[in-house]
C-alpha positions in Angstrom: -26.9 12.3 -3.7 -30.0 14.3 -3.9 -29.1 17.8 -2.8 -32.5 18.8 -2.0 -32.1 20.5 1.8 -35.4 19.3 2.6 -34.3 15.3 2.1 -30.7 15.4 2.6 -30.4 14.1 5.9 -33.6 12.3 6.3 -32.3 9.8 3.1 -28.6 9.4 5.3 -30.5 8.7 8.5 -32.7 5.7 6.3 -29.1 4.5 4.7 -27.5 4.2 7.7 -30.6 2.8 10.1 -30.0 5.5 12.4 -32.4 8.2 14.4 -32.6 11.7 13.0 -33.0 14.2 16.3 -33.9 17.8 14.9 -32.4 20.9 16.2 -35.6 22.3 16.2 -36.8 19.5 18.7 -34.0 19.0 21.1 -34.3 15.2 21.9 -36.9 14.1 19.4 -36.5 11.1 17.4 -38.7 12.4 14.5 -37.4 12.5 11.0 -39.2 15.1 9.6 -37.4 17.0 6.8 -34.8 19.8 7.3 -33.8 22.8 5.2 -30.2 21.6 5.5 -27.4 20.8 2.2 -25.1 18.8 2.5 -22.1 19.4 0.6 -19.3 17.5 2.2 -18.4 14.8 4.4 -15.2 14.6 7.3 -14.2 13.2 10.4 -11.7 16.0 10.8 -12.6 19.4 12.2 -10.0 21.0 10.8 -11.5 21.0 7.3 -15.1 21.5 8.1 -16.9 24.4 5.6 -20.5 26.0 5.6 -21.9 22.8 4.0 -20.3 20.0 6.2 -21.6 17.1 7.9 -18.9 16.3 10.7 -18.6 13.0 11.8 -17.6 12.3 15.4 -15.0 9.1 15.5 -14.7 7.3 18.4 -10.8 6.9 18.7 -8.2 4.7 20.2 -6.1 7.9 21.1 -8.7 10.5 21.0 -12.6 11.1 20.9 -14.1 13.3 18.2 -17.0 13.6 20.3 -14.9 16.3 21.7 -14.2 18.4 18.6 -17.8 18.4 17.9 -18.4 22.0 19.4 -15.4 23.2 17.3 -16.7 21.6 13.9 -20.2 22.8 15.2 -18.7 27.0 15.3 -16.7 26.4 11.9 -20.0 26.3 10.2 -20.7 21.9 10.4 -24.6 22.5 9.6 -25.0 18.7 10.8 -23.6 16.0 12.9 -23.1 12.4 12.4 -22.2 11.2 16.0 -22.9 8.1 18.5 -24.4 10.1 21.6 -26.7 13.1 21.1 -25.1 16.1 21.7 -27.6 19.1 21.4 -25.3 21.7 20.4 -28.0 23.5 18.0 -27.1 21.3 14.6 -29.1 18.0 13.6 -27.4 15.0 14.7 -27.6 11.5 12.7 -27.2 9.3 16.0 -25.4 6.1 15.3 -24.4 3.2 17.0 -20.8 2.9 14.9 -20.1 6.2 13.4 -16.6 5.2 11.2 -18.9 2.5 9.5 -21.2 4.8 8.9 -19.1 7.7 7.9 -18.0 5.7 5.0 -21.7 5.2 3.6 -22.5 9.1 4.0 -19.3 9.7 2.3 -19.9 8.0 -0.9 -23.9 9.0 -0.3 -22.4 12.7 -0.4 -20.2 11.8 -3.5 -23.0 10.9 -5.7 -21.6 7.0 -5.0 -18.5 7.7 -7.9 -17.3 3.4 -7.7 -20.8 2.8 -9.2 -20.1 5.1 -12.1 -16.3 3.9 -12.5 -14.6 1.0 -13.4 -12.9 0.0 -9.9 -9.7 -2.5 -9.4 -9.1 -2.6 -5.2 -5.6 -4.3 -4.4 -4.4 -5.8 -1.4 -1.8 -8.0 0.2 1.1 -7.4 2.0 3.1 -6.9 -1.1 3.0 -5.2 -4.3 -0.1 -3.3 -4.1 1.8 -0.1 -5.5 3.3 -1.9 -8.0 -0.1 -3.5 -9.1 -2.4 -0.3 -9.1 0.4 1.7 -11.2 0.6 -1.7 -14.0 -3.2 -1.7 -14.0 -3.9 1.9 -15.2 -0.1 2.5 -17.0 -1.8 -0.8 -19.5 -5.9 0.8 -19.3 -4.2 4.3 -20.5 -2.0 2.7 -23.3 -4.9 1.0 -25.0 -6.8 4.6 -25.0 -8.9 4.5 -21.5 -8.6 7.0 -18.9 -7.5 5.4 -16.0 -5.6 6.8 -12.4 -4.1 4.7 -9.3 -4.2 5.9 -5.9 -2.3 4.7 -3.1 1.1 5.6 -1.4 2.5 6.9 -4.1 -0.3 9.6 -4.4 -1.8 9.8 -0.5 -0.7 10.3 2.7 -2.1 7.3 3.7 -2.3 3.5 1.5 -5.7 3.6 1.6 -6.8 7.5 2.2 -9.9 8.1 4.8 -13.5 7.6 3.3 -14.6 11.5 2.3 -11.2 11.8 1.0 -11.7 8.7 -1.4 -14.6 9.3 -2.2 -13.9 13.0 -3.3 -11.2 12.0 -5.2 -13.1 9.1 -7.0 -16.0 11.9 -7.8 -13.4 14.6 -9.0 -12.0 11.6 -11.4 -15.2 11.1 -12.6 -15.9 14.5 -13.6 -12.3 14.7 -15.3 -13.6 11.8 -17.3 -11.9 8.9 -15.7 -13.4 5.4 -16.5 -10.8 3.3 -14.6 -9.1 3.5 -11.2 -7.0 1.4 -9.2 -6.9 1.5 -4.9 -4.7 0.0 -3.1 -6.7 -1.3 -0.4 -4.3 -1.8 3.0 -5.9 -4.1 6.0 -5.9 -0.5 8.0 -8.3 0.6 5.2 -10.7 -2.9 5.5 -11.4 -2.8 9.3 -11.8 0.5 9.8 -14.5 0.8 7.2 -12.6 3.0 4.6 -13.9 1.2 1.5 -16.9 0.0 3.0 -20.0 0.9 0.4 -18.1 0.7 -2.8 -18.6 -0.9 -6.0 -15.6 -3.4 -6.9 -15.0 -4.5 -10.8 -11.6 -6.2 -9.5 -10.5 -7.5 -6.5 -6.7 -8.5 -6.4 -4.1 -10.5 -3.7 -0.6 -10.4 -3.4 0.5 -12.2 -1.1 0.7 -11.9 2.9 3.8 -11.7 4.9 4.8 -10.3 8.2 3.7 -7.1 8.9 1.3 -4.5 10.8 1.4 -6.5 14.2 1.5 -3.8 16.0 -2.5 -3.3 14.6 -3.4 -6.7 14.1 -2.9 -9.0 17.1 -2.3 -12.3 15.2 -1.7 -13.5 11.6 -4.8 -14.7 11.6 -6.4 -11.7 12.2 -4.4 -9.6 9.4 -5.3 -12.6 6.8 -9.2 -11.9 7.8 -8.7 -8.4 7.6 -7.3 -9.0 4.1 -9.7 -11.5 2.6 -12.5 -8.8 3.5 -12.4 -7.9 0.3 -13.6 -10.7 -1.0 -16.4 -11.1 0.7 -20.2 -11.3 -1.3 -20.6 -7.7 -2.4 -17.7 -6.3 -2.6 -16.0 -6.8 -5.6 -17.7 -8.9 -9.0 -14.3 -10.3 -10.1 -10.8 -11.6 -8.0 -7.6 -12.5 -9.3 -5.2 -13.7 -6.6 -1.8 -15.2 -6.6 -1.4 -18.7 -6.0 2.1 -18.7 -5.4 1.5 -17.7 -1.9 -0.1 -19.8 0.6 -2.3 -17.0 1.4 -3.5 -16.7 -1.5 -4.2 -20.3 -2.3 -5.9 -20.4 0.4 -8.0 -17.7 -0.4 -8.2 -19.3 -3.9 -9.2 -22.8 -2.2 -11.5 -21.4 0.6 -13.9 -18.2 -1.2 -16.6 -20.4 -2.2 -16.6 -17.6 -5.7 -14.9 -18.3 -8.6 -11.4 -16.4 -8.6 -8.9 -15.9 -11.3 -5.6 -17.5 -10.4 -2.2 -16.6 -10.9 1.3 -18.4 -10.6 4.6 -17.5 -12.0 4.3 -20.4 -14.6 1.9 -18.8 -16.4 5.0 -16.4 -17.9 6.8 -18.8 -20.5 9.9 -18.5 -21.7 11.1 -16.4 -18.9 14.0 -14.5 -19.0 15.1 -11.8 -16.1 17.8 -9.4 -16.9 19.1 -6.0 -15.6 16.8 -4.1 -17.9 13.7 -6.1 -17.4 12.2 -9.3 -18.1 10.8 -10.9 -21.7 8.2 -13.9 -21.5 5.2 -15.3 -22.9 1.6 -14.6 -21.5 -1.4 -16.2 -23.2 1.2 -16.3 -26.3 1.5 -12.6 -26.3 5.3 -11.8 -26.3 5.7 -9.2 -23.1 9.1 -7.0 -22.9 9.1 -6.0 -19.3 11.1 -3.3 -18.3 11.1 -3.8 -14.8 13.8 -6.1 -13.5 12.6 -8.9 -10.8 10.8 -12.2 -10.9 8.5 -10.5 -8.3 7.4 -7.8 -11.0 6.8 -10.7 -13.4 4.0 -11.5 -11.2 2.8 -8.1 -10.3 2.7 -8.0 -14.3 0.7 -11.3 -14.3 -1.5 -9.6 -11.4 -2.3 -6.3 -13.8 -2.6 -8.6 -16.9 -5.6 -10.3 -15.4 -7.5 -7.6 -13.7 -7.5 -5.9 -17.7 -8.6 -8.8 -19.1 -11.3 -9.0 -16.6 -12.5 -5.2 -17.5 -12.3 -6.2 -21.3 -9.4 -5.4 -22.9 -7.7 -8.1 -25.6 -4.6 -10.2 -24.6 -2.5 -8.5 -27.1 -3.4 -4.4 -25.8 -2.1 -5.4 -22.5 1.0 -7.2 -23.8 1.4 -4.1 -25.4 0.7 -2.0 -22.5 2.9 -4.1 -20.2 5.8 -3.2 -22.5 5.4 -0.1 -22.3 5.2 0.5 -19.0 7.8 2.7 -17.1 9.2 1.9 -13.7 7.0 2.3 -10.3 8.5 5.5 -8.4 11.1 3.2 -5.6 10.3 0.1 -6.5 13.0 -2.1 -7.8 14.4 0.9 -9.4 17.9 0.3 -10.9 20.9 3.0 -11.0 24.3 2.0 -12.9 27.3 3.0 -11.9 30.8 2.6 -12.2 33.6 1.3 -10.2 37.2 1.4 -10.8 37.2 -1.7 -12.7 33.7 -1.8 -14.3 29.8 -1.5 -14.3 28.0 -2.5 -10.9 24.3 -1.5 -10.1 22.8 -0.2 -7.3 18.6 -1.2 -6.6 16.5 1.3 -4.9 13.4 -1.1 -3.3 10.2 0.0 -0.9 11.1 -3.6 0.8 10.2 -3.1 4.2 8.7 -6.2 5.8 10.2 -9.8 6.0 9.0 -11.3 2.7 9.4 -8.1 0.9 12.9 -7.8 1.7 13.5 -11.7 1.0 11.9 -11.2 -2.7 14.2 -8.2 -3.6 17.0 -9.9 -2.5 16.6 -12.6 -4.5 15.5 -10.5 -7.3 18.7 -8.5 -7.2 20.5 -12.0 -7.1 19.6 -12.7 -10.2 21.0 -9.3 -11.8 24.7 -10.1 -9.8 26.9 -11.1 -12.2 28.6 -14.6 -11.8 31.4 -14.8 -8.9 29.8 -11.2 -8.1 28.5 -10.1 -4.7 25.5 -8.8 -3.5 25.0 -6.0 -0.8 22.0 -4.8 1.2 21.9 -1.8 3.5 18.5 -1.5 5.1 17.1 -0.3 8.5 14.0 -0.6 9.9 11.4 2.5 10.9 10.6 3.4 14.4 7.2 2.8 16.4 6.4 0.6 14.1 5.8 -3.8 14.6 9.1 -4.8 16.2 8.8 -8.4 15.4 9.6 -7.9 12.0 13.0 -6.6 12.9 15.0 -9.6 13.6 13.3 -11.7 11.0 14.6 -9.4 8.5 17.7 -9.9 10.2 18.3 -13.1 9.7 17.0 -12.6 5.5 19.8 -10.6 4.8 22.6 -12.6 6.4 21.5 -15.4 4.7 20.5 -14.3 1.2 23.5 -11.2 0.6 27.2 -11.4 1.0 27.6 -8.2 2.6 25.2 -6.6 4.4 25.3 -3.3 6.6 22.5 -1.9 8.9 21.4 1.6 9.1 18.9 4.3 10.2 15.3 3.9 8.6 12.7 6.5 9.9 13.4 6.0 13.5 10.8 8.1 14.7 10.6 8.4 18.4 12.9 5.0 19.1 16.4 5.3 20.0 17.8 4.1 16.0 20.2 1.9 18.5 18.4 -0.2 19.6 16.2 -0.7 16.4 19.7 -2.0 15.1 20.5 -4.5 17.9 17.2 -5.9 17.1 18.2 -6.7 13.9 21.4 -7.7 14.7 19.9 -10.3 17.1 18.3 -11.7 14.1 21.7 -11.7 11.9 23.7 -13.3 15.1 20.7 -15.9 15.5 20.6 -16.7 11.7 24.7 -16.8 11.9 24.7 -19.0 15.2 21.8 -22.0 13.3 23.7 -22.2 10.1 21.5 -20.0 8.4 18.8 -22.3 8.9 16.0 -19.8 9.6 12.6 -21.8 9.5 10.8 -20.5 5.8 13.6 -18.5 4.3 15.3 -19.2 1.6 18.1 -21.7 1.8 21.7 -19.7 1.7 23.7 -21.4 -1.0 25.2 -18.0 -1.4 27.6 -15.6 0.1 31.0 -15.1 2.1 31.0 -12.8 4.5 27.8 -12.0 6.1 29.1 -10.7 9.3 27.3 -7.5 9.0 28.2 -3.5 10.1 26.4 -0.8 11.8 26.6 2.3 10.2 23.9 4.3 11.9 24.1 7.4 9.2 21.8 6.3 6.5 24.0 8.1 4.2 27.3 7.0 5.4 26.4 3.8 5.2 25.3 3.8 1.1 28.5 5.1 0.7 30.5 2.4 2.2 28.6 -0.3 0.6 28.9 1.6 -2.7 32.9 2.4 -2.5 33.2 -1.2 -1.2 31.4 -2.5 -4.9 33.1 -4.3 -7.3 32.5 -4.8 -11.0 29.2 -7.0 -11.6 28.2 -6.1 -7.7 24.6 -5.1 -6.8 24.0 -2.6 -3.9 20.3 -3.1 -2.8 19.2 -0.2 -0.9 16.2 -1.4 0.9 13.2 0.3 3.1 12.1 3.9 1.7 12.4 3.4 -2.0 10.2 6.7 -2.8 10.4 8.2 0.7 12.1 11.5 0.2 12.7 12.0 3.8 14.3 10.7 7.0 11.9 11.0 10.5 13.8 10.9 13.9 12.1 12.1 17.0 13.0 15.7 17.2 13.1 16.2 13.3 12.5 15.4 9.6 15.3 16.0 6.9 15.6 15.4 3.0 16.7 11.8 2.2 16.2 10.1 -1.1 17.6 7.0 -1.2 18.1 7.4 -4.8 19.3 10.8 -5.0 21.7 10.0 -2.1 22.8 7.1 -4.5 23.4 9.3 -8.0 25.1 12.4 -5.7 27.7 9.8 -4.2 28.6 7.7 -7.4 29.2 11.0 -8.7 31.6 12.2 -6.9 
């Protein structure tokens, strides 16, 4: 942006189609210049400087029209708000200030996506995964590439000035690639709005977030905003799920389509996954037919920002494992080698593809375990459904606490356990799961202590056993109402196996 104080806010109040009132005429609508810089850009008053423009959000819990004054005697030199105010600043008067807090942000930035090569992932599914297999294969064939998302904010998708800074600081670090995930949070509340796209990339959808979006529907449409004209010049998008063929079928753009077929010669093991792509041998070495097509996903997107077929099988190969995600600890019982599988699965179909990923590592006339909870003040719906998955897809399964939060962790658990019982009382005949051709005793336990319970279920392993511990994968903490303490699932793991 042009840091001129004499244009600064005159050339927002043109971008965003909204009335400049002057603090030096209280109530005018004129736009005449004024000697104001603008350095920075936030929503939050907390973190307002000498140079800030603070926008005011309209809320669902609270108003930042009400923080204004605040943000106004921590030195905000402007404000970007939906009702004049007159509290001595220049306002930008708007008629949607979150849409219009993302455009001033990137304005602010010096508009960083136009400058950078940008891959934006989204889907239900994955998305970490993705962004961390797109820039692990740019930085292997010698670009300078970064991912953000959960592993690296505090949110999926972090708030519009945040993201933007971040993408600016990148740029003056000499980054040339980055990959986002992009969460349907991020795509309705305008988080991404007013950035430049090289890549647009789907997952998949599943069940989740229904406590934001009231329908399906709605969280598909929330998803596929992505793709609409503008936002991104390429998409790749996974056909395998109905979503995404949808997507495929429905655009109206060309798209790049992906299916599990495209990896010949596949072979999934314990320590990865060898196959064929574009006739490019790829050694994999993360375990799960799932992460053969989050490799597919990544393979795609760098082709699409130039590199050659062989770099990225290369760079594939090379990759390390994604922080929780399928992550794989041996360990030994008294009669041999079992594993244990740390995994982020935290929704219905999520849970349903690690399970069946971690069938595939059980050895023959093995079992397969789960423990898994589900987190507090968070979509409900989800919890029975994932239920009735792990009755019918592992042969022992045991519930546990998962970042309650406020709820009461029992009755989290008897939600589930309605889902087991239904699942138990149909014949396992749960409409779009997988069949259950598997398992023997799927009567599952309640072991509230999250650690209690990945002890049982790793004492009770046998040789050739898997233990998938599903939910937090990275999360290095537990949430209940009155406190937070230390968990790592896969600390938790390594400290009781070696015992």
């Amino acid at each position: 942006m042009n840091e001129d104080p004499g244009v600064a806010l005159v050339r927002l109040a043109e971008l965003l189609g909204a009335e400049l009132r002057t603090a030096s005429a209280e109530g005018s609508t004129s736009a005449a210049p004024t000697q104001v810089r603008i350095g920075r850009v936030t929503q939050d008053s907390r973190q307002v400087q000498a140079d800030t423009l603070f926008c005011c959000i309209s809320g669902t819990e609270q108003d930042g029209h009400m923080f204004a004054a605040d943000a106004v005697a921590a030195g905000a030199v402007a404000l970007l708000t939906e009702r004049p105010l007159g509290l001595g600043v220049d306002e930008i008067v708007v008629s949607d200030s979150r849409a219009a807090l993302a455009i001033a942000a990137a304005e602010v930035s010096g508009r960083p996506s136009e400058h950078l090569s940008v891959v934006g992932v989204t889907g239900t599914n994955g998305k970490t995964t993705v962004v961390s297999m797109v820039a692990g294969v740019l930085n292997h064939a010698g670009r300078v590439a970064r991912s953000i998302g959960t592993l690296t904010s505090e949110r999926t998708t972090p708030e519009a000035p945040e993201l933007q800074r971040m993408l600016s600081e990148m740029l003056d670090q000499g980054v040339t690639d980055v990959a986002i995930e992009v969460s349907s949070h991020a795509l309705m509340l305008h988080r991404v709005d007013d950035m430049q796209f090289a890549v647009g990339v789907f997952t998949n959808l599943g069940h989740d977030h229904m406590d934001f979006h009231s329908t399906p529907e709605q969280y598909f449409a929330a998803k596929a905003k992505l793709f609409e004209p503008g936002r991104c010049r390429n998409a790749v998008v996974y056909l395998g799920d109905t979503h995404g063929k949808l997507l495929y079928e429905a655009s109206g753009r060309t798209m790049v389509g992906v299916s599990l077929d495209q990896a010949a010669e596949l072979s999934v093991g314990v320590d990865g996954s060898t196959f064929l792509w574009r006739d490019s041998l790829v050694n994999l070495p993360m375990a799960g037919r799932h992460n053969v097509v989050n490799a597919l996903l990544a393979a795609e997107s760098c082709l699409l920002l130039g590199l050659e077929v062989d770099q990225i099988a290369q760079g594939l190969s090379a990759l390390e494992g994604v922080s929780g995600r399928f992550e794989i600890i041996r360990f030994m019982t008294s009669g041999g080698e079992a594993a244990a599988v740390v995994d982020y699965a935290h929704t219905p179909d999520a849970l349903e593809q690690a399970l069946l990923a971690a069938r595939d590592l059980v050895t023959p006339g093995a079992r397969l375990h789960v423990v898994f909870g589900c987190g507090g003040d968070r979509d409900s719906k989800k919890r029975p459904l994932m239920g009735a998955i792990a009755v019918q897809l592992a042969d022992k399964v045991i519930l546990t606490s998962d970042n309650p939060r406020s709820e009461d962790p029992e009755v989290i658990l008897n939600e589930i356990l309605e889902g087991c019982e239904a699942a138990a009382s149909s014949g396992f005949a749960g409409a779009g799961f997988a069949s259950a051709e598997f398992g023997r005793d799927r009567a599952p336990r309640i072991i509230q202590d999250r650690r209690l319970a990945i002890r049982t279920a790793l004492q009770d392993a046998r040789p050739g056993d898997v233990v998938l511990v599903a939910g937090k994968g990275h999360e290095a903490q537990q949430i209940f109402a009155d406190r937070t303490e230390p968990f790592d699932d896969r600390l938790v793991i390594r400290e009781e196996v070696e015992q």
